[in-house]
TORTOR-461455 format. One record per residue (C-alpha): x, y, z; residue in three letters. Coordinates in steps of 0.001 Angstrom, whole numbers, plus 524288, in hexadecimal, padded with zeros to 5 digits. Layout:
<recs>
XYZALA
...
</recs>
This chain:
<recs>
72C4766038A1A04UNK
7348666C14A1E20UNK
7284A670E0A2945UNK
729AF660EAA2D9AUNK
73844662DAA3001UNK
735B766EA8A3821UNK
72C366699AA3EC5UNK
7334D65D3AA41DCUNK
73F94663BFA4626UNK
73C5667152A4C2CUNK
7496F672C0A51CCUNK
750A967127A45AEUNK
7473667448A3A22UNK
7427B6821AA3733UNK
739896852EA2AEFUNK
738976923BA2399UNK
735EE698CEA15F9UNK
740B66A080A1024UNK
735F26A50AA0814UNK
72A776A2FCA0010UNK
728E76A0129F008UNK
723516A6F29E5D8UNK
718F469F259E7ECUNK
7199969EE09F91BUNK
71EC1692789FA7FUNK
727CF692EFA05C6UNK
7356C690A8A04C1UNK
73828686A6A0F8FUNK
743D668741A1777UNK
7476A67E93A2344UNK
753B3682B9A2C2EUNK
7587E67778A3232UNK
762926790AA3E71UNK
7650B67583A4DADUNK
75BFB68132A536CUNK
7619967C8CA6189UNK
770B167C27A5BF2UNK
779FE68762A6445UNK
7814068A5CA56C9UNK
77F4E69655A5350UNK
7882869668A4754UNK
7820D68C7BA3D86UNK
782B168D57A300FUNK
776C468D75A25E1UNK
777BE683F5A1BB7UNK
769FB681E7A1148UNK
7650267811A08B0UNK
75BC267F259FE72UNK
7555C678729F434UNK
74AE2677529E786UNK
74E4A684E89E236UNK
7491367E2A9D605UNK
73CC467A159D6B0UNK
73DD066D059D08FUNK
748A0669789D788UNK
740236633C9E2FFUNK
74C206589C9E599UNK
7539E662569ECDDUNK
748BA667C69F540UNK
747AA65AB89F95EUNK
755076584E9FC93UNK
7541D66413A05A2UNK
748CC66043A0B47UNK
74E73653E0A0FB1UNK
75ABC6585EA1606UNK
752B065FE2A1CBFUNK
74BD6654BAA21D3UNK
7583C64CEFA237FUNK
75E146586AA2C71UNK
75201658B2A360FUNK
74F7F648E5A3633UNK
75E37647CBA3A26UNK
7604465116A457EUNK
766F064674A4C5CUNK
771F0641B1A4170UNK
77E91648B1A46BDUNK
77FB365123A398FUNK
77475654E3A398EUNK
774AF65BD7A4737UNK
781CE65FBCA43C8UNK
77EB76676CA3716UNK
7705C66E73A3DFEUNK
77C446718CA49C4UNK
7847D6797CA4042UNK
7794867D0CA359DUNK
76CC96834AA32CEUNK
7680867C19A26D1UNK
75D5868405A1D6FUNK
7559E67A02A14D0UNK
74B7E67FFFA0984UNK
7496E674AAA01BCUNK
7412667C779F856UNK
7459E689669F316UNK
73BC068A039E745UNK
72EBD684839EDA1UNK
7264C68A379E29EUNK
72CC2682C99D81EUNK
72ED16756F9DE93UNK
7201C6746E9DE8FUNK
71F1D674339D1F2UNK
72BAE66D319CE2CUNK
724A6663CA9C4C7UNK
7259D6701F9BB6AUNK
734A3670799BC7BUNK
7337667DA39C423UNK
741C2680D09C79DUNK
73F28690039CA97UNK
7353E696649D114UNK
72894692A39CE35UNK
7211A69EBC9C94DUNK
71BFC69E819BB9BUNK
7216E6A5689B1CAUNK
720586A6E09A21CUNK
72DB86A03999F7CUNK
7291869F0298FDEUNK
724B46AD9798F0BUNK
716F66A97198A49UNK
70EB36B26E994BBUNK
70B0C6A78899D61UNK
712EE6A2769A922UNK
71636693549A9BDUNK
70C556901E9A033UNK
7131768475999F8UNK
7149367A889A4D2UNK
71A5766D129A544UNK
712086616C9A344UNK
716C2652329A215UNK
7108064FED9932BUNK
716736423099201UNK
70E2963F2899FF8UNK
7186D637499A5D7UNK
71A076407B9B1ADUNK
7241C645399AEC0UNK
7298D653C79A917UNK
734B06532E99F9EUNK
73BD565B1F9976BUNK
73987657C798760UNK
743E0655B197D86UNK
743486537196E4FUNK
74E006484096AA1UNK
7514E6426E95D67UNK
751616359495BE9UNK
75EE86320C96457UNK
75834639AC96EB3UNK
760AA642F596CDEUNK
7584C64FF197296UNK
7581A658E196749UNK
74D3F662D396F47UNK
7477F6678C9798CUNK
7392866B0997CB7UNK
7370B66C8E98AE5UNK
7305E6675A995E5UNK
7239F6604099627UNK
7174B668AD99545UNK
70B5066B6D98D98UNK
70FCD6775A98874UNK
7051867F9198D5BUNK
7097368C6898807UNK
7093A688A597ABBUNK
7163268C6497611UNK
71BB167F7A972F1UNK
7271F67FBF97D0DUNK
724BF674A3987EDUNK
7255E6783199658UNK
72A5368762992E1UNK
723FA68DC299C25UNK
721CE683209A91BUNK
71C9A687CA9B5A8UNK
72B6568D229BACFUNK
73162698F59BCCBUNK
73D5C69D769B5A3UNK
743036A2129C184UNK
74CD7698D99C84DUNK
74F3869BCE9D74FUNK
75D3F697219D519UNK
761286A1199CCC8UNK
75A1D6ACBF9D22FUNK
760B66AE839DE2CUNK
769456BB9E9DF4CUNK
7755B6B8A09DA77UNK
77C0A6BAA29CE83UNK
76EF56BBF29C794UNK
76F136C3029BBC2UNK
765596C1A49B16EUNK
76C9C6BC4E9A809UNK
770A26B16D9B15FUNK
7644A6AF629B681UNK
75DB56AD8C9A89DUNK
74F406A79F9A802UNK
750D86A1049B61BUNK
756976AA029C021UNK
74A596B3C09C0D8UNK
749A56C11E9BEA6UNK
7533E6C6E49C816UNK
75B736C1F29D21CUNK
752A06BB569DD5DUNK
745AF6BFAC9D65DUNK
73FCB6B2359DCBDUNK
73B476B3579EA5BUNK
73FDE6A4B09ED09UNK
74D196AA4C9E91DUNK
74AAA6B5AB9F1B9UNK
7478E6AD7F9FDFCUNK
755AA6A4E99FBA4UNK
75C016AE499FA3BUNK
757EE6B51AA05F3UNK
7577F6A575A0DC1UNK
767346A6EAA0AC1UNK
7680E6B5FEA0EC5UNK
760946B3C0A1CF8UNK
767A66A430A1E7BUNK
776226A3FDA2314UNK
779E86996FA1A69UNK
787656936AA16A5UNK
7832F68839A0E78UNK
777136845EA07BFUNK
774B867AE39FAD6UNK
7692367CD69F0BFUNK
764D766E599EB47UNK
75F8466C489DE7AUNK
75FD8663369D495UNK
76142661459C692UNK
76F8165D909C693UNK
7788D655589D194UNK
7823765DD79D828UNK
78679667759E2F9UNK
78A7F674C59DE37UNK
7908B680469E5DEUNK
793D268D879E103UNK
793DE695D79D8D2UNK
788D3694DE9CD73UNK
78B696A06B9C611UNK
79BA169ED19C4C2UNK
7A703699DD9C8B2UNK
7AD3769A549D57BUNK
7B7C76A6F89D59BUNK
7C3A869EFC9D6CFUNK
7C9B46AB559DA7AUNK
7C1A16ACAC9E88AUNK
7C70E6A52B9F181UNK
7BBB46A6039F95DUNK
7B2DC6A31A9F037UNK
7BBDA6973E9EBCDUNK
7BBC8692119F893UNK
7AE1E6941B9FBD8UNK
7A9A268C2B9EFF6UNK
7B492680D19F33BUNK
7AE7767E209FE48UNK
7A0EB67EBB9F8E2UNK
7A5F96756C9EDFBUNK
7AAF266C899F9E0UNK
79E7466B8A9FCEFUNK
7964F6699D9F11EUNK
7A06C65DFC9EFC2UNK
79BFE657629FD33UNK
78CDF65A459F999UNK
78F03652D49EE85UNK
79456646DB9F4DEUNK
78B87646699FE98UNK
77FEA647659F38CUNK
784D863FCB9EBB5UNK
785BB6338A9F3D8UNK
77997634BB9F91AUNK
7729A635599EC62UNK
77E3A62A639E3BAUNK
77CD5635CC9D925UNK
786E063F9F9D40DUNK
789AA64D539D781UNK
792C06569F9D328UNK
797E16635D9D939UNK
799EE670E09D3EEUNK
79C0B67DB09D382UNK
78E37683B99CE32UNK
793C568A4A9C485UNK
79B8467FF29BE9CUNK
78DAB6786E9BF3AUNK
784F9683079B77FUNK
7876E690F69B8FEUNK
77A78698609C084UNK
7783C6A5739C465UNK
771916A9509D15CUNK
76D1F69C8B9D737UNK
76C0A69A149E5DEUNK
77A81691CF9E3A1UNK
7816669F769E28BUNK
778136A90C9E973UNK
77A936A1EE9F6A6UNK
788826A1DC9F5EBUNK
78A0E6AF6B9ED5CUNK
781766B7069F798UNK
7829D6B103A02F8UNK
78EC86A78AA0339UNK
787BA69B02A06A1UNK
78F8568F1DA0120UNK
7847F68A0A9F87AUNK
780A267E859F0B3UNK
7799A679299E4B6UNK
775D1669499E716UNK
76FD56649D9DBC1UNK
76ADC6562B9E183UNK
766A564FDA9D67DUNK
764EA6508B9C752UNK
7592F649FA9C106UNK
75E2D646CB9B415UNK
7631F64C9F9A727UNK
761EA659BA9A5E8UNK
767876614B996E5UNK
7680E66E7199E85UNK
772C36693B9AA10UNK
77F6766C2A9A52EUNK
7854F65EB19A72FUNK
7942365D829A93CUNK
79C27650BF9A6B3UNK
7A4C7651489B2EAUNK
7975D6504B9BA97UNK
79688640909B4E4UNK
7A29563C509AB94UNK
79D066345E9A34FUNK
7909263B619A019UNK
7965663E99991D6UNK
799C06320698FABUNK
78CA062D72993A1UNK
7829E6342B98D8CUNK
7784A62AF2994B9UNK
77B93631EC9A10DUNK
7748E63F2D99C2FUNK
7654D637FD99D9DUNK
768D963E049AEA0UNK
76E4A646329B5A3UNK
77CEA645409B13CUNK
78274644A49BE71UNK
776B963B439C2BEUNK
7749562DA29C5F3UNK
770D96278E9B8FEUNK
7686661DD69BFF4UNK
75DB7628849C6B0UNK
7533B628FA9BD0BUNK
74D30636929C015UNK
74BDD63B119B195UNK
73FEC6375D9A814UNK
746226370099914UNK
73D0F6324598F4DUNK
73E20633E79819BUNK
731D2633BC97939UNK
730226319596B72UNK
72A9163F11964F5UNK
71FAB6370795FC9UNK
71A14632D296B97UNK
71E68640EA97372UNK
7158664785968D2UNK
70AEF63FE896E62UNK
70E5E644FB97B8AUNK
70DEA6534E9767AUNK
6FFC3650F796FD7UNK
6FB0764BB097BE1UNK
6FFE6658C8983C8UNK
6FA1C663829790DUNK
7078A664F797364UNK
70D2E661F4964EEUNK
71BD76601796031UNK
7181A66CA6955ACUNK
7178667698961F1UNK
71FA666F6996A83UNK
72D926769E969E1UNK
73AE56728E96ABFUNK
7484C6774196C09UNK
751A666FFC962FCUNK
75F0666CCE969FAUNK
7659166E0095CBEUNK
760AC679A395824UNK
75AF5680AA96200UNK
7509F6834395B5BUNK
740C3683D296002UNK
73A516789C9599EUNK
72D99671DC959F2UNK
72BF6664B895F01UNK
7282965EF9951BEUNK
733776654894A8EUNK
73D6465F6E954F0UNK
738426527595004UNK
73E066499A95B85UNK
73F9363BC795BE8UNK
73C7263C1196C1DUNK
7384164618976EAUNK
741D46432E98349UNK
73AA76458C98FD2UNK
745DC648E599A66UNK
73FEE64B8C9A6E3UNK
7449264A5D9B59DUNK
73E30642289C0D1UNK
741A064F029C902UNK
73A42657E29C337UNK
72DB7650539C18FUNK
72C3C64D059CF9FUNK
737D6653189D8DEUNK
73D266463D9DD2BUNK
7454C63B419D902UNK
742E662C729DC5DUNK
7431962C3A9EAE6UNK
74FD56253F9ED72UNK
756CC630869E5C1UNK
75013639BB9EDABUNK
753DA633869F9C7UNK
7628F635359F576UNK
75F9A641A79EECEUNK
75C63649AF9FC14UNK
76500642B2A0449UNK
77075643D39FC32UNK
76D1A653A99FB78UNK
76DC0653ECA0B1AUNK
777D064C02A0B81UNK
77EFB6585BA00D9UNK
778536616DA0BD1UNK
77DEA65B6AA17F0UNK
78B9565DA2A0EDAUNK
78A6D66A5EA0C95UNK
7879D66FD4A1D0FUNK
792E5665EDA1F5EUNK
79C7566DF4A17A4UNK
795BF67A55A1ABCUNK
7985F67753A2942UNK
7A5A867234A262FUNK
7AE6E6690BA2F8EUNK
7A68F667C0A3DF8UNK
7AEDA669EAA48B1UNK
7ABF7666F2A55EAUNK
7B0DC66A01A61EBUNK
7BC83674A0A63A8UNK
7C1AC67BDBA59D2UNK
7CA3A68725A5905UNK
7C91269155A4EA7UNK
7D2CC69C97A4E82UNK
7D74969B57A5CC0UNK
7C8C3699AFA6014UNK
7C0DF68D26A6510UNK
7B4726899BA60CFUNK
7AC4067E2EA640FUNK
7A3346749EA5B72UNK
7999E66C8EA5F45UNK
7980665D18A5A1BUNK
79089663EBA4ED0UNK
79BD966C5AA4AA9UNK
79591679AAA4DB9UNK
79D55684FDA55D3UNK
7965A684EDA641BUNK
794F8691DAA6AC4UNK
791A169549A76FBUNK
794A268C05A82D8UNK
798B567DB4A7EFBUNK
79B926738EA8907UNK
7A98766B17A83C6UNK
7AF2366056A8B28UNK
7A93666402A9815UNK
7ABC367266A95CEUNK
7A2EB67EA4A9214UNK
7A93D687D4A88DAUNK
7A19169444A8248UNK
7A2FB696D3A753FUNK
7A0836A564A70D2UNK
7960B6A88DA63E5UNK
7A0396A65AA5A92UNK
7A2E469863A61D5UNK
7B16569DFEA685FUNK
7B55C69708A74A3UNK
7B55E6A084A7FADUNK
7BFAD6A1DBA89E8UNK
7BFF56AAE2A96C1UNK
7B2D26B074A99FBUNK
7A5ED6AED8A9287UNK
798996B695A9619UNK
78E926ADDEA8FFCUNK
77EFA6AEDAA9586UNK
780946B984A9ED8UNK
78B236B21FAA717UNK
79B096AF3CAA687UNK
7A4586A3C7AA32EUNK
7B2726A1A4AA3F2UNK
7B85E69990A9861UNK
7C55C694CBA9B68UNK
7D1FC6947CA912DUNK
7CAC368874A8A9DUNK
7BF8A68F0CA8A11UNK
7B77E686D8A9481UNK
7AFE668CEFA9E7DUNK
7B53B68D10AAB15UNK
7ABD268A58AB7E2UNK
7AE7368C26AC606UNK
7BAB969534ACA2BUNK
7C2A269C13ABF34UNK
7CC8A6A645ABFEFUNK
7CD1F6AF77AB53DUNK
7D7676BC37AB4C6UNK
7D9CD6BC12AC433UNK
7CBA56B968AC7D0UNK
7C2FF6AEF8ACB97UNK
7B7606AC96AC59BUNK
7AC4869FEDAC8E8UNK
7A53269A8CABF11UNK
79905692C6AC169UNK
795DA684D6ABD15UNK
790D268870AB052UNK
79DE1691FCAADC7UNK
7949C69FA9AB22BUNK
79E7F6A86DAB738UNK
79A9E6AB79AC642UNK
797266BA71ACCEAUNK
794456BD6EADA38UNK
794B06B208AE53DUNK
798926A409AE1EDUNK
79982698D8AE95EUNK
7A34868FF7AE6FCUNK
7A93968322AEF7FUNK
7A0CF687B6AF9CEUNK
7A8EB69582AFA35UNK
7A1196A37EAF570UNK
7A8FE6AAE3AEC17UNK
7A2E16B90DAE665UNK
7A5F46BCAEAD7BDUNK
7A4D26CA36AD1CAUNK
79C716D083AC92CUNK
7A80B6CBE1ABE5DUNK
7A7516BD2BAC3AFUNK
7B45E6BF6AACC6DUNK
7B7D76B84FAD7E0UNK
7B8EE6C269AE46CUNK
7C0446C146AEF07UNK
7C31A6CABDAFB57UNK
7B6EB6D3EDAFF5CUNK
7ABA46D4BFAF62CUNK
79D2C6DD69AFA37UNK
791F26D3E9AF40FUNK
7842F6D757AF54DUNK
7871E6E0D4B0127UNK
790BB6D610B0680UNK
79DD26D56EB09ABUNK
7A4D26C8BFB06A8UNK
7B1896C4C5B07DDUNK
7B9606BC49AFC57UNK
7C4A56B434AFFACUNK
7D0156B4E8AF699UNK
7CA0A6A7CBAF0FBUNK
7BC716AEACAECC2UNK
7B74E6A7ABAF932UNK
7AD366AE9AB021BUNK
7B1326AFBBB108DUNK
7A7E26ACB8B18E9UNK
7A6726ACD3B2905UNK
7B3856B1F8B2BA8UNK
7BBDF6BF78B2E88UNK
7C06C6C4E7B233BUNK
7CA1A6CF97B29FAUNK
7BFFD6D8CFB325FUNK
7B57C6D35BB2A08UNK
7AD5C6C809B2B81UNK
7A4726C1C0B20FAUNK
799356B7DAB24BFUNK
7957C6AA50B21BCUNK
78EE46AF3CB13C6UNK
79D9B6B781B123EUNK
797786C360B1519UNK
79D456CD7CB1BE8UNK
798B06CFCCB2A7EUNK
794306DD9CB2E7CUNK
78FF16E48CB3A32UNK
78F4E6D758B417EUNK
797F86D091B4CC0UNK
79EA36C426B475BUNK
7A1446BE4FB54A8UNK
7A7566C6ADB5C1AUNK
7A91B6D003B5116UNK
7A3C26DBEEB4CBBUNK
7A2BD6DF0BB3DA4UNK
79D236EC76B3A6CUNK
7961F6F00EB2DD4UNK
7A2326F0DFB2660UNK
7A4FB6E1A6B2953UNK
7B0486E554B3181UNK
7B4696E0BEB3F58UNK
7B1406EB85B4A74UNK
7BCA16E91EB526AUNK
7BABE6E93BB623AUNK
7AC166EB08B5EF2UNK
</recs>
């Protein structure tokens, strides 16, 4: 799709690899900008997405305002935002692992031992009930209360009883190995083995050390919000800076919301990352710790009840007092159906297991009261509960949610390079005691701009210029207003002529029919001047005189001075003068 768009729209579209994977897949990127626009000062904003693997919802998302950007060149905002921005779009940071998201792969995608047996990601999932579809088993007693947990689907190929304990994913989570407040004990099981040990890391982080950027947002999903920083604490009340800085990003975050939030009719929330669940050196805080860019976390949709999301009641009020409302997402619409729960009776689940090579006296267990290891047969459950999400099985949802899904995270986009470009002004606008000028898109002109029948020139930094300008090998005179003057112009006691297009004038001009010869400097001369091994005379106007005595001297028709001739019954000699009584 990305080589279509760049193909399609040469001028605007411009695809590159930041990098390649563990396993060379290329890490798409596609800038997207005005290539013909004059302004020279835009600012980078990025939309970076599917740093988890089986979070293929938000490399979609990206991939569509992509597509929305370049299939609307002509919408007014749209010209307006590629005027004043150079948008970066990788809509899939983790390439390796979204191949293979049916196996829940979240990090990077090489195999490890993650159950210390000597064998790499021998223990993959597999759907045993043969419904197509890969959930997570419970025990429950018989109120279906869950009184265990067993793990996900599989076959158990490695023999040690445990379900799914060693899948085909690596421990290593990109978004919490990037180099920033990693520390081992933060970074646990997921974060790797040192800071940026992962060469996708590597190639972000150096994508955000090469990129001038001042905003960019990394989508996932899992839960429905828009967070902004920090991850790891608390903003330091006692920075004003800092307090300010993540005000405004907070601003934000509040109008990405909205704008999501009515596109998709679900709910969002806003916070502070910390306040959400502390992390420690995810892309959230690496961006803005390293390199100041005002970043964000949009999480654009959750697919349904999840034990390990710390839920909070102010998110939905009357989640407590409705227990019902913990089948989904507790912030989502209860009507989406995106979630597969099932409960089976043990009986007929034991049946299942025989089927699949497995039996309830080596299946294990972990009992939620006591903690303890157990077998499935001790357990003795009334039901298994199958919980399983429609996201992970196939990376979609029905189409009309996706439809709102990725335009609603545009729409959260389009937000944030609003606020990032702040209020557009356009036209004149002075800024401590100098003017500026911006154009119908809001972005600072430089160089010459024609206003109201005037040109003015506006230096690199986009300051008016008054009095005289060299620009291109030739010079202008900018009046008090800062408009170039044409024709006749007087500056400091001298007269100057300035063409049609504003070039200031040297040597001979001809103006109203009358010669007139500038210096070297563009000055107007009058009285004698020697020209090209001429002499002319200048009347006190600048004009050339022409046919006619000036004292003892006589210039010609062309203004020239006569020598060693006879003008009528006069004698010049080679000094131009009269020879009198020759």
């Amino acid at each position: 799709m990305l080589t279509e768009l760049e193909k399609a729209y040469p001028e605007y579209a411009e695809l590159s690899s930041i990098g390649k994977t563990t396993k060379e897949n290329d890490i798409k990127l596609l800038t997207i900008t005005n290539e013909n626009s004059k302004n020279k000062n835009k600012k980078g904003v990025a939309y970076l997405a599917n740093i988890h693997g089986d979070e293929r919802e938000s490399g979609e998302s990206a991939a569509y305002t992509a597509a929305w950007l370049l299939e609307n060149l002509d919408d007014p905002m749209v010209k307006e935002m590629l005027e004043r921005n150079i948008i970066y779009i990788i809509p899939i940071l983790n390439p390796d692992s979204r191949d293979i998201f049916e196996y829940f792969v979240r990090g990077t995608s090489q195999l490890l031992d993650k159950n210390g047996d000597g064998i790499p990601s021998n223990d993959l999932y597999a759907d045993i009930t043969g419904d197509e579809w890969i959930g997570y088993l419970y025990t429950t007693d018989e109120s279906k209360t869950r009184t265990g947990d067993i793990g996900y689907e599989s076959k158990d190929l490695d023999g040690n009883g445990w379900l799914g304990d060693d899948s085909w994913a690596s421990g290593y989570d990109i978004n919490r190995n990037f180099d920033f407040q990693w520390a081992p004990e933060h970074a646990g099981i997921s974060g790797g083995l040192e800071a940026a040990s992962e060469i996708e890391t590597q190639h972000i982080q150096n994508f955000l050390k090469d990129t001038p950027l001042d905003a960019l947002v990394t989508v996932h999903t899992g839960i429905q919000a828009v967070l902004y920083p920090w991850g790891y604490r608390d903003t330091d009340q006692s920075n004003p800076e800092e307090v300010a800085d993540i005000e405004f990003m907070a601003n934000t975050a509040e109008k990405m919301r909205k704008a999501i939030e009515q596109t998709t009719e679900r709910n969002y929330y806003v916070s502070n990352s910390y306040h959400d669940y502390q992390t420690y050196s995810e892309l959230l805080d690496y961006a803005y710790g390293v390199h100041g860019i005002h970043t964000y976390t949009m999480e654009v949709i959750c697919e349904g009840y999840d034990e390990s999301v710390s839920y909070k009641p102010d998110r939905n009020p009357d989640a407590y007092e409705n227990p019902e409302n913990f089948d989904i997402c507790l912030w989502n619409d209860p009507k989406w159906e995106g979630s597969r729960k099932e409960y089976i009776p043990y009986e007929d689940f034991v049946e299942i297991m025989e089927k699949n090579g497995l039996s309830p006296e080596t299946v294990k267990v972990v009992d939620r009261t006591t903690k303890e290891e157990k077998t499935l047969s001790e357990m003795k459950p009334a039901y298994i509960y199958v919980s399983s999400s429609e996201r992970n099985q196939r990376g979609t949802y029905v189409a009309e949610d996706q439809d709102k899904l990725v335009e609603g995270a545009k729409n959260a986009f389009l937000e944030m390079v609003s606020a990032e470009n702040g209020e557009k002004v356009v036209g004149w606008k002075a800024i401590d005691g100098k003017w500026y000028y911006f154009n119908e898109y809001g972005v600072m002109e430089t160089g010459w701009v024609s206003v109201d029948g005037h040109w003015y020139y506006l230096n690199e930094d986009g300051i008016m210029e008054n009095g005289w300008v060299f620009v291109d090998g030739h010079w202008y005179y900018m009046d008090q207003w800062g408009a170039m003057e044409t024709g006749w112009v007087s500056v400091d006691g001298h007269w100057y002529y300035m063409d049609q297009w504003g070039a200031m004038r040297t040597g001979w001009v001809s103006v109203g029919g009358y010669w007139y010869y500038m210096d070297q400097w563009g000055a107007m001369q009058t009285g004698w001047v020697f020209v090209d091994a001429y002499w002319y005379y200048l009347n006190s106007d600048g004009s050339m005189a022409a046919s006619q005595w000036i004292g003892d001297y006589y210039v010609q028709a062309d203004g020239a001075m006569a020598t060693n001739t006879w003008i009528d019954r006069y004698y010049v000699d080679a000094s131009g003068r009269w020879v009198k009584n020759a």
